[in-house]
N, C-alpha and C positions, 0 to 999 in steps of 0.2 A: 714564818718568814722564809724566803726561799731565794737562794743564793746564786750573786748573777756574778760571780766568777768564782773559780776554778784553778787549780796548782796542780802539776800535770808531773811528774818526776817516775825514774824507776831505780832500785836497787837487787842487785845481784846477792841472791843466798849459795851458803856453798851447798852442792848436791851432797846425799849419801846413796847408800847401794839403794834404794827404795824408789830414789827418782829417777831410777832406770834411764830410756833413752834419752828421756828431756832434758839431762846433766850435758850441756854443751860451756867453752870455753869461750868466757867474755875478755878479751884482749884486755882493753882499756880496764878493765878492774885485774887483772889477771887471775882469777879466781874459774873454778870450772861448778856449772849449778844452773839455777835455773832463775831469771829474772819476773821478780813484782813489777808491772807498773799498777800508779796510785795513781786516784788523783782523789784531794779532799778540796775542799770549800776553804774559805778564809779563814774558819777559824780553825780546821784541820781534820772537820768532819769527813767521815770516808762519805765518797761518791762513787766511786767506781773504782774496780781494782782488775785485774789480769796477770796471768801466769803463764810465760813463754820461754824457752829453752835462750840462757844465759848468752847466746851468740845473737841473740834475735836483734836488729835494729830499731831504737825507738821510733825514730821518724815513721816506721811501716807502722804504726802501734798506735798511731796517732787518730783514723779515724775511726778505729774499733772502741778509744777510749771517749773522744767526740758523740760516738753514738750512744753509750753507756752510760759516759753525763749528762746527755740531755733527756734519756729514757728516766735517769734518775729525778730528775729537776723538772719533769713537764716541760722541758724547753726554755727553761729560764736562762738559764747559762750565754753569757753573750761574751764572755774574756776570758781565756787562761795562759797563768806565765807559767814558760814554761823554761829550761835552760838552752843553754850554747848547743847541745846535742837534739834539741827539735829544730833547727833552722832549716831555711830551704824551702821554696815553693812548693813540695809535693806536701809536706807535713801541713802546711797554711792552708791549700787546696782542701786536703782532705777535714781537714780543720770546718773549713769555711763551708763545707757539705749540710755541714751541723747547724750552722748558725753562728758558731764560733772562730773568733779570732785569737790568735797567737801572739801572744806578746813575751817574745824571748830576753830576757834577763841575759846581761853579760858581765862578764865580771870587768871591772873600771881596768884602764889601761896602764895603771901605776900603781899596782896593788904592792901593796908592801903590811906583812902580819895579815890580820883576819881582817875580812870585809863582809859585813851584814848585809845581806841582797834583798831589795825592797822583794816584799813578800815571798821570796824563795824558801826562808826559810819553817813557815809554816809547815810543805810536806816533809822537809827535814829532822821536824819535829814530833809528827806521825811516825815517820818511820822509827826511830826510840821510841816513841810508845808502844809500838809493835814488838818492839824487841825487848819488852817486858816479860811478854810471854814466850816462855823458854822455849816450845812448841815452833815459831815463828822464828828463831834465830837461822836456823838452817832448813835446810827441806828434806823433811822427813818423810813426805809423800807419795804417794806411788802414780794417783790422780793429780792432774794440775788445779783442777776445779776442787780440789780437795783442801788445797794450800791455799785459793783466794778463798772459800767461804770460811777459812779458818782466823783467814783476817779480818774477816765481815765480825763475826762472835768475839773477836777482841775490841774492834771496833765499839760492837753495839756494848761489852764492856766497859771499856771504858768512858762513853756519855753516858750511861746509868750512874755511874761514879761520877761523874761532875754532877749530873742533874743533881743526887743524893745532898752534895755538897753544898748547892745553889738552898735548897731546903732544909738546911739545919740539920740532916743527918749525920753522923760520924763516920 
């Protein structure tokens, strides 16, 4: 089965001395490091992932990650939600290169306590599972391609572990 949408999100790790230059300072998190973007499938499989200096903007990030889903998927890929920080024609455009359309999630305009965002919180839930592995909490790296394929091996981790599950392993 092959997955025709997509959850598109990124989170900020703090740098240490290893990630050298790439340790840039993401305002909006206030944190200084270097930014994941993810993007998994509906049920929070990785599809693509990327590693850019914490100052980076998502919306620029948007048709590198467009290309890397659909390289993933044979082109299957026709939707991804993504949040308030992808809006804007350039991310959609770049979007739309792909095959893919953007369907930006926002949060309700009278939000009061927590509010469950239709499928948002799938790559939110990725991102905890990454952060299982203690390797993956901060950026220990000195390569950026070092840090995505580390989440690739946690990735492929953890569906080994559900698959086990599905099978009556312990």
């Amino acid at each position: 089965m092959r997955p025709s949408a997509a959850i598109i999100d990124s989170r900020t790790l703090r740098s240490t001395p290893e990630s050298g230059a790439r340790a840039a300072y993401d305002g909006a998190k206030r944190k200084k490091g270097s930014k994941l973007h993810l993007a998994v499938d509906t049920l929070g499989h990785l599809l693509a992932a990327h590693v850019t200096p914490a100052n980076a903007d998502d919306r620029a990030e948007v048709g590198r990650m467009a290309k890397a889903i659909q390289a993933a998927t044979d082109d299957n890929v026709e939707l991804a939600f993504v949040d308030q920080g992808y809006t804007g024609t350039k991310p959609a455009l770049a979007a739309a290169e792909h095959g893919i359309t953007l369907d930006v999630v926002k949060l309700s305009e009278a939000k009061r306590g927590f509010v469950l965002l239709p499928r948002r919180w799938v790559v939110e839930r990725s991102f905890a599972w990454a952060t299982r592995f203690r390797r993956l909490v901060k950026d220990y790296e000195r390569c950026a391609q070092t840090l995505a394929d580390l989440h690739i091996v946690a990735f492929v981790s953890i569906m080994l572990k559900n698959v086990a599950k599905l099978h009556g392993s312990p």
